[in-house]
C-alpha positions in Angstrom: -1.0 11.7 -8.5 -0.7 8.1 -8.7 -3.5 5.9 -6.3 -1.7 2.7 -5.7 -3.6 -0.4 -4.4 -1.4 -2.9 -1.9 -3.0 -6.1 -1.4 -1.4 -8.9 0.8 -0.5 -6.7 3.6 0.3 -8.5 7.0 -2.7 -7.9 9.7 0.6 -7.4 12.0 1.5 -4.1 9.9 0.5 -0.6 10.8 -0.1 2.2 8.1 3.2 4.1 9.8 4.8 1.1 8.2 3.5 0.8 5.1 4.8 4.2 4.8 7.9 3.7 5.8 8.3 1.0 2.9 6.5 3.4 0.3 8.7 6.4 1.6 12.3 5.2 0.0 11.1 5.7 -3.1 9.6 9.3 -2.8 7.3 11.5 -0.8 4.2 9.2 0.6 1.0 11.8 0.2 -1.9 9.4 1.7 -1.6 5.8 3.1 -4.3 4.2 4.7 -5.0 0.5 5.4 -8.9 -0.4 5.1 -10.6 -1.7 8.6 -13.1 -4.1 8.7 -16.3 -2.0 9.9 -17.5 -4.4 12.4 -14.1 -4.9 14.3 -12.1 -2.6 13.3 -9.3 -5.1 12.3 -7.1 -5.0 9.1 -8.4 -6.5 6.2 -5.7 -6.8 4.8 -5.2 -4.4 1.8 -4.2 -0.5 1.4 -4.1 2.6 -0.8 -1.0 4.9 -0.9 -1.2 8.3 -2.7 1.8 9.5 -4.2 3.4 11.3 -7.2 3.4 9.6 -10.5 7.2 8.7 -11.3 7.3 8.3 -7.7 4.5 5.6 -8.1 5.6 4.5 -11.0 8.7 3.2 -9.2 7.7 1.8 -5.7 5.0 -0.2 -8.0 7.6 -1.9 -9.6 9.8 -2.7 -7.1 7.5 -3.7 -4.5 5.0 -5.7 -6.2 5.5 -8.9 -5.0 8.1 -7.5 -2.1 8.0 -9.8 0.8 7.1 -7.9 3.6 6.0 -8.6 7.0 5.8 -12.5 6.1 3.7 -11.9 3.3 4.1 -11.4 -0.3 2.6 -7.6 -1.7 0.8 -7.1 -4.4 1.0 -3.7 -5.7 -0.6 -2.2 -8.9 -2.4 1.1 -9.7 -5.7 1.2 -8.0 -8.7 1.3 -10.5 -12.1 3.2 -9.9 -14.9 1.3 -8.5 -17.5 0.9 -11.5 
């Protein structure tokens, strides 16, 4: 299972659509975008959960994807330390 981190994502972008983007290039496990705790607003960045080739692929080809009016960044997410 690959846990993919998506920075840059537009505040004007819901998590149905971020799936929707993740979703043509396999089966989309998890996707959650991370709310500020106070207002309960984007903040901007996301994990997706999906198979490994699958991953593999949307990583490549959306990294740096310009979506929503902003350009993604898109790279495996690494454990916090």
């Amino acid at each position: 299972m690959a846990n993919i981190f998506c920075s840059n994502v537009s505040f004007k972008k819901s998590e149905s659509d971020l799936k929707d983007l993740f979703s043509d290039f396999g089966v989309v496990d998890r996707c959650k975008i991370v709310l500020d705790k106070d207002t309960g607003k984007s903040r901007g960045f996301a994990f997706v959960e999906m198979a490994d080739g699958d991953g593999s692929r949307a990583i490549k080809a959306l990294n740096g994807f310009e979506f929503g009016g902003r350009e993604l960044v898109v790279k495996i997410a690494t454990p916090k330390p």
